[in-house]
N, C-alpha and C positions, 0 to 999 in steps of 0.2 A: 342150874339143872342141866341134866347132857343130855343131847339132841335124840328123839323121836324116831329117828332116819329107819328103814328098816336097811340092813346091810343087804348087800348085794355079794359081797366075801367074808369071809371070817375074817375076824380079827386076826388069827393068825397066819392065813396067807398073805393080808396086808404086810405083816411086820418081818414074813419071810420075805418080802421084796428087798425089802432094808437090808436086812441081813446078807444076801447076795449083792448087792451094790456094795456093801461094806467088805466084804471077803476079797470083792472083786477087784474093789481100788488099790484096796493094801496091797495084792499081791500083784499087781500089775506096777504100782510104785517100790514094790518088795523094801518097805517098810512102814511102817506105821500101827494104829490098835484096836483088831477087828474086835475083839474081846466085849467090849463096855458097848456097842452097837448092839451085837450078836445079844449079848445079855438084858439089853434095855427096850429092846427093840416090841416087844409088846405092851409095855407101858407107854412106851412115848406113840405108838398106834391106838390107843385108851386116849390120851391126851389129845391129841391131833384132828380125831377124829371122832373124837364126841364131845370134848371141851374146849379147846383154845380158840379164841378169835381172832382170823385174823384174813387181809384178805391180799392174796399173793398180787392181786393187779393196782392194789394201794397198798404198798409197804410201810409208807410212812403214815398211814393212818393215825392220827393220835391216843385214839381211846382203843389202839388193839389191845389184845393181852401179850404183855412178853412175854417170852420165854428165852431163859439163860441155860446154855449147857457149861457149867461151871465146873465140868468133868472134860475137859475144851480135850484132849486127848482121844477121846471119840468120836474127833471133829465127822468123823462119816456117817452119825447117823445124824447130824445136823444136815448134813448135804445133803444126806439122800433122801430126807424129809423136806426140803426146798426143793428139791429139784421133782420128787413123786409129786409135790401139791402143785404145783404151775408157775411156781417164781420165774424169772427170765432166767435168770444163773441161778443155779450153774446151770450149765448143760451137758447133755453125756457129754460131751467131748471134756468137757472142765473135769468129771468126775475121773474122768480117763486118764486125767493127767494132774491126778490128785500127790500135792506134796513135791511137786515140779515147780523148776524157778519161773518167776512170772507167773505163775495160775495161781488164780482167787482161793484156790479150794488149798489153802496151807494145811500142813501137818495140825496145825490147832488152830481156833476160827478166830479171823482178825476182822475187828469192825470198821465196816469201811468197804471192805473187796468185798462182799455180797448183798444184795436185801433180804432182811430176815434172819440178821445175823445184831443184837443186839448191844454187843460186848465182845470186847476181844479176852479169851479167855486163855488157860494152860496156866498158868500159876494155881494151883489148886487151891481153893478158898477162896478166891478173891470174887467170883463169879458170884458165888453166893452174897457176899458181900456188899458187892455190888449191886446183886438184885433186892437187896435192904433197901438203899437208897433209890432205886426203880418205885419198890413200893411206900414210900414214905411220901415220893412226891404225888404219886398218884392217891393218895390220900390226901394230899397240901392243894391237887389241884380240884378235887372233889371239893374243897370245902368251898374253894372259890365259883367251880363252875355247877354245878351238883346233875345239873342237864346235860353236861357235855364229858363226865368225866367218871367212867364206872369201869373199871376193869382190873382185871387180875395178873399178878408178878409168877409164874411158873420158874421153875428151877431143877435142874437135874445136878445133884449131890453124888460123889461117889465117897468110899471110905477115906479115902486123901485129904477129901477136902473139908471131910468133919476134923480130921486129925489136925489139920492146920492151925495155930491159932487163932487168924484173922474169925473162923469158923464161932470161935466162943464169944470176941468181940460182937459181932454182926445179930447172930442171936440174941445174945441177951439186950441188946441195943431194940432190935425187932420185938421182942415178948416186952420189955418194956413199955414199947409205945401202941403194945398190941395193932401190931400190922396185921389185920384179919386177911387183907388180901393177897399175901404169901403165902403160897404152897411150895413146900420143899418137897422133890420126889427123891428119895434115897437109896442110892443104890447098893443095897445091902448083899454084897455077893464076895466079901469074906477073903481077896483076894489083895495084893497088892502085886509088887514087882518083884521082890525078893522072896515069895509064898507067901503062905496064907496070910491072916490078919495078926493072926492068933500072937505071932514074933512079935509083936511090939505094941497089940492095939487089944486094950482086955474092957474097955469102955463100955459102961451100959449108955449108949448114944438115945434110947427114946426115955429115959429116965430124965438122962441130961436137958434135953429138950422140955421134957416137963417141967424140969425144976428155971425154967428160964420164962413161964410162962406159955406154951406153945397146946395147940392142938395135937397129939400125938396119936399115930395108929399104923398096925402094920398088917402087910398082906402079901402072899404069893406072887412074887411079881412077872409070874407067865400063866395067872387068873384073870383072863381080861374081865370077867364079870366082878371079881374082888377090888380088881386095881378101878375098875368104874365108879362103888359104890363108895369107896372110900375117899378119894378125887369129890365128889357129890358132898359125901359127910363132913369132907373140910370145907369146901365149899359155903355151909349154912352153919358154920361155926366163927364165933366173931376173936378169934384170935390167930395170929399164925398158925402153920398146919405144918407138919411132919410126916410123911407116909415111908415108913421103912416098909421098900420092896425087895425080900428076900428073891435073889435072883442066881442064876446060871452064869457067870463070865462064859461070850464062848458058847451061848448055848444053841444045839444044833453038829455041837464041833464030835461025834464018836470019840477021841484020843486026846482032845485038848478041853473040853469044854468043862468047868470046872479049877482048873491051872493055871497057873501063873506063865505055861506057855502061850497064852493065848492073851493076855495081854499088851505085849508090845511089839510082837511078832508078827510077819505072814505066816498065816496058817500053813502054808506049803499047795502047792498045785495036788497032790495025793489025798489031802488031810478036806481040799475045799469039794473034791471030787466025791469024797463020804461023806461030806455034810448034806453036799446037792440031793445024795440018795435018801440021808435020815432024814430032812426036811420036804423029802418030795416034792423039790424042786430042781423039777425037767429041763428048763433053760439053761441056753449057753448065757456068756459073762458076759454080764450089762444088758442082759436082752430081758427087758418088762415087756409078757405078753400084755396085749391089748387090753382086755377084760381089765385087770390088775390095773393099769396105769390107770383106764377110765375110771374107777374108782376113788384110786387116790386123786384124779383131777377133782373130781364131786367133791371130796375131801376139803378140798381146798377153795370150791366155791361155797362151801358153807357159810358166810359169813359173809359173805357177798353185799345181801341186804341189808347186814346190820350198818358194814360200813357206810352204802349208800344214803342210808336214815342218819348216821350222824352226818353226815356234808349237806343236808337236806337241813337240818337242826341247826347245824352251824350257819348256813347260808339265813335262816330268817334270823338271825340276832340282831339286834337294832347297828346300824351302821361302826357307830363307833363301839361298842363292844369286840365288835366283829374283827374290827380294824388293830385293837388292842392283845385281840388274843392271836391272828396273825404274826403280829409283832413280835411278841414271847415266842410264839413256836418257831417262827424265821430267825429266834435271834438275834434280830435287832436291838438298839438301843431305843429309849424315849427321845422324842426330839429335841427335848429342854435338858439333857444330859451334859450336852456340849456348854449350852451357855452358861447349865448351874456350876460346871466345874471354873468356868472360866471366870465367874463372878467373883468364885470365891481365889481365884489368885487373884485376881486385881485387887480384894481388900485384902489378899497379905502381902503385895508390895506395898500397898498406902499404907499398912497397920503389921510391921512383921512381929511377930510375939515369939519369944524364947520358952519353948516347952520339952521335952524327952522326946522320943523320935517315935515311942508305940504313942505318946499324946498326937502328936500329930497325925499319925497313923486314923488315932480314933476320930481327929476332928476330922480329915477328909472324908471316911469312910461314913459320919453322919450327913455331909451333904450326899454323897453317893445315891444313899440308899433311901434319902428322901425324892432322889430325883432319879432310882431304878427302884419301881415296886417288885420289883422280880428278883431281886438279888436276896438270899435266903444265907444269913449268919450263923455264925457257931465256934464254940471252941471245944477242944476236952478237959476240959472243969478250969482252963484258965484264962473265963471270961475278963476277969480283973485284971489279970496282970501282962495278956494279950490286949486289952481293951477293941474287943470287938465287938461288944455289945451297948451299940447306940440307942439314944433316947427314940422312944418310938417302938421297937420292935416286940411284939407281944412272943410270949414264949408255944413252942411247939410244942404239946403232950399229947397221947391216948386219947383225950377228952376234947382236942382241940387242935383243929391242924390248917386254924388259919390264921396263924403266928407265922413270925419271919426268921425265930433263931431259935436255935437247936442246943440243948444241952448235951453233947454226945459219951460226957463222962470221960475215965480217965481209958480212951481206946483210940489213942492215936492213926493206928492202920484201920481200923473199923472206920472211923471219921471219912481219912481218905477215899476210901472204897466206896463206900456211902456216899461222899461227893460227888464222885465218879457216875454214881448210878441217876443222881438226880441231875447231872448234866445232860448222861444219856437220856435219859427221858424227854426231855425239853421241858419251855415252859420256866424255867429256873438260870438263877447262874449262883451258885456256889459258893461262899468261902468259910474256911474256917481254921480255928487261928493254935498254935501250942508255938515252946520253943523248938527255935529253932535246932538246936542240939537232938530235938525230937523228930526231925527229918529220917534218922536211924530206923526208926518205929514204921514207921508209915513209907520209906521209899517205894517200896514195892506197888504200891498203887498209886504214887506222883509218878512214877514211870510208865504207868500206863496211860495217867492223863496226859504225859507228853506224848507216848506212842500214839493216843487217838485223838490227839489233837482238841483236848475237850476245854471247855470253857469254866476250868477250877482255879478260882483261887485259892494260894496258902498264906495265912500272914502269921512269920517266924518272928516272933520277939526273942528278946533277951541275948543278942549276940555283941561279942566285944572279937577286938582284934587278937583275941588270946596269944598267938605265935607272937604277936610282937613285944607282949609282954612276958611271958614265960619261954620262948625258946630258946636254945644257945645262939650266943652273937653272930656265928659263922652263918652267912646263907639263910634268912630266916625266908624267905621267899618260897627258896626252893629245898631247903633241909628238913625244915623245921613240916611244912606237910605231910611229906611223905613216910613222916616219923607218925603224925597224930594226923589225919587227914582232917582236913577244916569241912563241914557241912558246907557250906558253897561253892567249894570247889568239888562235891560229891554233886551237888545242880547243875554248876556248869559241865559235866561227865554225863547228866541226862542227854536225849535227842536235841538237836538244835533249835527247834521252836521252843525251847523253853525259856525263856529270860528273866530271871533275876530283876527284880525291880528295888531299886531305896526309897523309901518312905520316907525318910530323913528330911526333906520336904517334898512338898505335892507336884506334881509333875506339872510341868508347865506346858506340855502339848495333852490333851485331850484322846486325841489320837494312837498316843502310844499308852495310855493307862492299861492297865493291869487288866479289865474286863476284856480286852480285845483276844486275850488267850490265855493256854495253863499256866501261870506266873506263882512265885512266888515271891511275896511281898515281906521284906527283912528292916525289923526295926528292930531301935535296942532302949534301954533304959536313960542312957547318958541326955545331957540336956543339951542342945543346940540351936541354933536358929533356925523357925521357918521362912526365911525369906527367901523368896521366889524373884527368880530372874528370866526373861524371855529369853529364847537362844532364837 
C-alpha cells in the first residue's frame, strides 16, 4: 500500500526538481538525454515517494526494494533521485560534472561508482532482464527466510528496451514463474532516435505482456494520482505487472518536448530558459530551493524504520542462522568447501576414472554444491547434455521457489541476465550451463558480469578444437580464427577478470575454482582422464 504521508509539495514540483537537475547536467556536459528524465519524471516522483523502500543511510540493506532504470540513458533521473533523497553521492558537484572522465555519475549508470545504483545499465533490455533475476531471487530467498525477505523488483522500461529481444526472453521467463513481485514501469512516450515509434515499432506491447502471463494496465503518466493507483493495483495482484505510462519525452520542453530532439541532445541554454518559465521554475542551475530539497530528504527517510526493524529481526536470529545468512550475503564460502573439494581430489589421484570432460564437469559440480547450499543451477533446456543438474537439487517453479535449479528454456541471453540479476542481489551464486557455441546468444550479458565483476558462472559444453580439424593447413593458429572466430577467444576478448577455466579435470587448487569470480567453465564430450595432479 503507498504511504499515508500528507505532502507538503505536489507531486509535481517534486518531479520538476528532477527535471531541472536533468536539463541542467546535460547541458553543462553539452551532451547526454534530458528527454526520458524530463518525461519520467512524475512517475518515478509516484514511486520514490509513495512506494519504494529503501533507506539512503543503509544502501546495502538486504530486503530494500530495487529499483533498475533499464532505460540507463536517462541516467539523470537516477541521479537526481539519489542525490534529492540523501545518498552520500552523488553530490552537486558529482552532478555538475556529469558524463566527465573520473566522476561516478557516467553517461549511463555503472554498478559499483554509486549507492543505489543497482545494475549497470545502457544496453537496452538487459536492465529488465536483469531485474527478472533480481526478482526471482527474492522470491528463492523468501522461501528460505520468509521473516527476513519481502520486497519488491521495480523497473523503468522505455520502448528500446521492450524492442530488444532479450525483453521477450526475460518476460516470458518472469509470467512463467509468475514473479508477482515485478513491476515494470513503461515508458510509453512513442519516441525513439530516429522519430517516432511508429518507423519501425507497430507492437501491441500490453497485449504482449498479457499473453506472457503478466498483470497489464495503463495510465497517463503525468497523472500522479493514476500512476499511484495503478503502482497499488499491481502491487495486490499476484503476477508480474506492466503499467504502460503514456508520457511526454521532453515534457516541460515548449519546442522540443514530444521530439526526437529531445532525446539525445542538450536542449540548448534558449530552449532550457522556456522550459524554466513553462514549468515555473524560478531557480537558477542546480539550485534546489530549500523547502523542495527538505522534502525530498523526508522522501528518502521514509523507510528509515522499516530498515531498522529488519536489523533488529535479523539481530534476534539464533546465532548460527544469523552467522549463515551473513555468510550468503558477504559472500563467502562455507568453511567445509575447501576440504570437500580437496577430499575429492585426493580420491581421484588414489582412484582416477576415465569419463568425458562435461562427466566430470557434473561429478565436481555435485560435490560443489553439496558443500555450497547457495549455489543455484540451471541450463537452457540442456540440462542433459550440459549435465548441470546434480543429484539433490529440487527444481524452481511458480509453486515453489525453494529448489536449487532453474529450467530457463531455450533463452540463452535471458538465462545470462537472469544470472546477472540473482548475483546482484546477493545471497546466491549462479551458474548455468548451454553450449558453448551459444556464447553468440547471451554475450552481451557475460560482458557485463565481467564489467561488474559479478560472481556468475557459465558452464560451456560441447566444444572441440574445430580450426584444427577443419581449417586450411597454413597458420591455423592464427588464420584459421580470424576467418571463423572460435568462442574462447571471443572470452578471452572480454575484460581481464574473466578467466576461462577447463573442467577437463577438477582443479587441484581450491583457490582458484571458478566460484571465486565470472568464469566460464568449458567442457566437451570427448573422453579423458580425470587424474589430478598437485602443482
Amino acid at each position: 500500500m503507498s504511504d499515508q504521508d500528507v505532502d507538503t509539495l505536489s507531486p509535481e514540483i517534486l518531479a520538476n526538481a528532477i527535471r531541472a537537475l536533468s536539463m541542467d547536467a546535460v547541458e553543462k556536459a553539452n551532451s547526454g538525454h534530458p528527454g526520458m528524465p524530463m518525461g519520467m519524471a512524475d512517475v518515478a516522483t509516484v514511486l520514490f515517494s509513495k512506494f519504494l523502500r529503501f533507506d539512503p543511510q543503509k544502501p546495502e540493506w538486504p530486503d530494500r526494494d530495487r529499483f533498475v532504470l533499464s532505460a540507463g540513458h536517462g541516467s539523470m533521473l537516477l541521479y537526481s533521485l539519489l542525490h534529492l533523497t540523501g545518498y552520500e553521492r552523488p553530490t552537486l558537484d558529482d552532478l555538475k560534472n556529469f558524463r566527465q572522465l573520473h566522476s561516478p555519475t557516467a553517461g549511463h549508470p555503472e554498478y559499483g561508482e554509486l549507492p543505489g545504483i543497482e545494475t549497470t545499465t545502457g544496453p537496452l533490455g538487459q536492465g529488465l532482464a536483469t531485474a527478472v533475476g533480481m526478482a526471482l531471487a527474492e522470491r528463492m530467498e523468501a522461501a528460505r527466510h520468509p521473516g527476513l525477505c519481502d520486497h519488491h523488483t521495480y523497473v523503468i522500461a522505455g520502448d528500446g528496451c521492450l524492442m530488444e529481444g532479450v525483453s521477450h526472453e526475460a518476460a516470458s521467463l518472469a509470467g512463467h514463474l509468475r514473479l508477482s513481485r515485478l513491476i515494470v514501469l513503461y515508458d510509453d512516450n512513442g519516441i525513439s532516435i530516429d522519430g517516432p515509434t511508429s518507423l519501425s515499432f507497430s507492437d501491441d506491447s500490453r497485449a504482449r505482456f498479457e499473453a506472457y502471463g503478466w498483470h497489464v494496465s495503463g495510465v497517463d503518466g503525468h497523472d500522479a494520482e493514476a500512476v499511484e493507483a495503478a503502482i497499488a493495483e499491481a502491487l495486490a495482484d499476484d503476477r508480474p505487472s506492466l503499467i504502460a505510462c503514456r508520457t511526454t519525452i521532453g515534457f516541460g520542453s515548449p519546442n522540443k518536448s514530444g521530439k526526437a530532439s529531445s532525446h539525445g541532445s542538450p536542449l540548448g541554454a534558449d530552449e532550457i530558459a522556456l522550459s524554466r518559465a513553462q514549468l515555473g521554475w524560478e531557480h537558477p542551475a542546480f539550485d534546489i530551493p530549500a523547502d523542495i530539497r527538505a522534502e525530498w530528504l523526508r522522501i528518502g527517510s521514509r523507510s528509515k524504520a522499516l530498515a531498522e526493524a529488519w536489523y533488529q529481526r535479523f539481530d534476534a536470529l539464533p546465532a548460527d542462522q544469523r552467522a549463515e545468512m551473513e555468510r550468503r550475503l558477504c559472500g563467502a564460502l562455507p568453511a567445509g568447501f575447501d576440504k570437500a573439494v580437496e577430499d575429492y581430489i585426493d580420491s581421484l589421484i588414489k582412484k582416477p576414472v576415465k569419463v568425458a570432460t562435461r562427466k566430470a564437469s557434473e561429478m565436481m559440480l555435485e560435490v560443489i554444491n553439496e558443500a555450497v547450499p547457495d549455489l543455484i543451477g540451471g541450463s537452457a533446456d540442456l540440462s542433459g547434455s550440459n549435465n548441470t543438474k546434480t543429484k539433490g537439487l529440487a527444481i524452481i517453479d511458480g509453486d515453489d521457489f525453494a529448489g536449487r535449479y532453474i529450467h530457463y528454456g531455450v533463452r540463452e541471453f535471458g538465462m545470462a541476465a537472469a544470472m546477472n540479476g540473482i548475483a546482484l542481489h546477493g545471497g546466491f551464486i549462479p551458474y548455468g550451463g548451454t553450449f558453448l557455441v551459444f556464447t553468440d546468444y547471451c554475450r552481451p550479458a557475460i560482458r557485463l558480469s565481467a564489467l561488474m565483476k559479478l560472481r556468475v558462472i557459465y558452464v560451456m559444453t560441447m566444444i572441440r578444437s574445430v580450426w584444427a580439424k577443419m581449417a586450411p593447413p597454413i597458420s591455423r593458429w592464427s588464420i584459421w580464427p580470424a576467418c571463423a572466430p572460435c568462442p574462447i577467444c571471443m572470452c578471452f576478448a572480454l575484460p581481464m577478470w574473466w578467466k576461462p577455466q577447463n573442467a577437463g579435470m577438477p582443479p587441484s587448487n581450491p583457490g582458484k575454482h571458478p566460484l571465486f569470480y565470472p568464469s566460464p567453465v568449458r567442457v566437451c564430450r570427448s573422453f579423458g582422464s580425470t587424474k589430478a595432479t598437485r602443482i
